[in-house]
N, C-alpha and C positions, 0 to 999 in steps of 0.2 A: 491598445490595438486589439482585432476582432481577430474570429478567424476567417476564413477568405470567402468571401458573401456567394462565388459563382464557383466554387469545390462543390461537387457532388458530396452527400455524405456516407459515409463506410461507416457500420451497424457489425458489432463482433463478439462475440465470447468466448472465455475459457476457463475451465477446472484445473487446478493443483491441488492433488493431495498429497498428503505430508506425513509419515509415522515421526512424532518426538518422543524422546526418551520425559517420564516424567509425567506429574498428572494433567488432567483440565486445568486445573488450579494454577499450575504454574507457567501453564502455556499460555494462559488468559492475561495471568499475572507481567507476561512480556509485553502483551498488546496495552496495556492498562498503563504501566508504571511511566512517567516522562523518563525519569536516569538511565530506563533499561533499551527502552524503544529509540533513545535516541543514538542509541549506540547499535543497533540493526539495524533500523529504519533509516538508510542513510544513499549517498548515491557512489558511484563507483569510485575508484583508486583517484581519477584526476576532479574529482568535485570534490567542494566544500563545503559547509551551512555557511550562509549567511544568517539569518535568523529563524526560529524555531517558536511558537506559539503549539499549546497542547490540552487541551480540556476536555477529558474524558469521561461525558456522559451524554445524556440521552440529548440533543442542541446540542451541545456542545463541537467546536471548530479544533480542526487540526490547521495547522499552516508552516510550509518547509519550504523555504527560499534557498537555494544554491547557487554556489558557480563553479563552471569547469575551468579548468587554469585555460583554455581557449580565450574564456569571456565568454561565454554562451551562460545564460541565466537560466534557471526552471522556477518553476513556483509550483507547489500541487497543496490544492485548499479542499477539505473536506468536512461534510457535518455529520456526527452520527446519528442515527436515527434508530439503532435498537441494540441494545446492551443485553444480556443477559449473563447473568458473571461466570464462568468455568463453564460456558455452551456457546454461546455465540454473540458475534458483532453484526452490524449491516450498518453500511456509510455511503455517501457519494463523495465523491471528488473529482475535480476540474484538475489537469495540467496545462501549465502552460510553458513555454519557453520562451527567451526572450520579447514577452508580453503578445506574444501570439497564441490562444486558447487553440491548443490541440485537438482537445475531448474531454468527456465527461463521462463519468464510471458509475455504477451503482455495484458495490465489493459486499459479499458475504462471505463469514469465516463460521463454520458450523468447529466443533470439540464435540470429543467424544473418547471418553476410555477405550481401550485394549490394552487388560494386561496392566501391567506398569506404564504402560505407553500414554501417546494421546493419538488418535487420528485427526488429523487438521483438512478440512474439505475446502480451500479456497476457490471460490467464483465472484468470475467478472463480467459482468456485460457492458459495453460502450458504446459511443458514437464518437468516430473520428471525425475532425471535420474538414482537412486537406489533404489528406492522403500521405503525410510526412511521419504519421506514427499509425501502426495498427497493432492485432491482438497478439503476432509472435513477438513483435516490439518488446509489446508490455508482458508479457508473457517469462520473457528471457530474464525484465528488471524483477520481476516480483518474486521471478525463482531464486535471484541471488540475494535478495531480502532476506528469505527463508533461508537459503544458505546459513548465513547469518546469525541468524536469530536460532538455531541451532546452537549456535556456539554459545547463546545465553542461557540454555536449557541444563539439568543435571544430567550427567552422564554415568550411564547403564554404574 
């Protein structure tokens, strides 16, 4: 299934940044590793993975299949397109939900030292395509991603 051929479409974006305890290296090393991302990179309290596919580099496909104990399915497929190890990623990826294509993202993660720290610069630009998801939406999942993935970082 499409998404809905006569939806107007909604065009959006949004920045998160991020202070982590810890270098580029290891902040990068979260986005990179399948063991560690699969354990942030995940969706809230009532979803689950159904399957999980992960190939980290430049082509290279992510793919994350869920369900909510609803029965409501998601699927989000992404290809990276630029790697840079302890500075940055850039990817696109498609959502979808129960086989209805949402949108489609183009994601940059800039790194960068402060300190002990890292500062994390996430941007998203997309195109909704029914008006059933937009950028506070996605805005709200990707901050508790980060959440997250926080807790895989070394502490101060």
């Amino acid at each position: 299934m499409s998404e809905n051929k006569h939806a107007a479409l909604v065009h959006g974006s949004f920045t998160i940044e991020r202070v982590f305890p810890g270098s580029p290296a290891q902040v990068f090393a979260a986005w990179a590793d399948p063991e560690v991302k699969a354990r942030w990179f995940i969706g809230p309290e009532t979803w689950s993975t159904v399957s999980r596919e992960f190939e980290f580099r430049v082509g290279g496909t992510e793919r994350l299949h869920g369900r909510f104990d609803s029965g409501t399915e998601s699927l989000y497929t992404a290809r990276y397109h630029a790697l840079i190890p302890d500075r940055r990623l850039v990817y696109a990826y498609d959502m979808h939900i129960n086989g209805r294509h949402l949108s489609t993202s183009l994601a940059s993660v800039e790194l960068a030292g402060q300190g002990g720290d890292t500062k994390m610069t996430f941007t998203e630009q997309a195109v909704y395509f029914d008006g059933s998801d937009g950028s506070e939406s996605r805005r709200h999942g990707t901050s508790a991603h980060f959440d997250r993935l926080s807790d895989f970082l070394p502490q101060g």
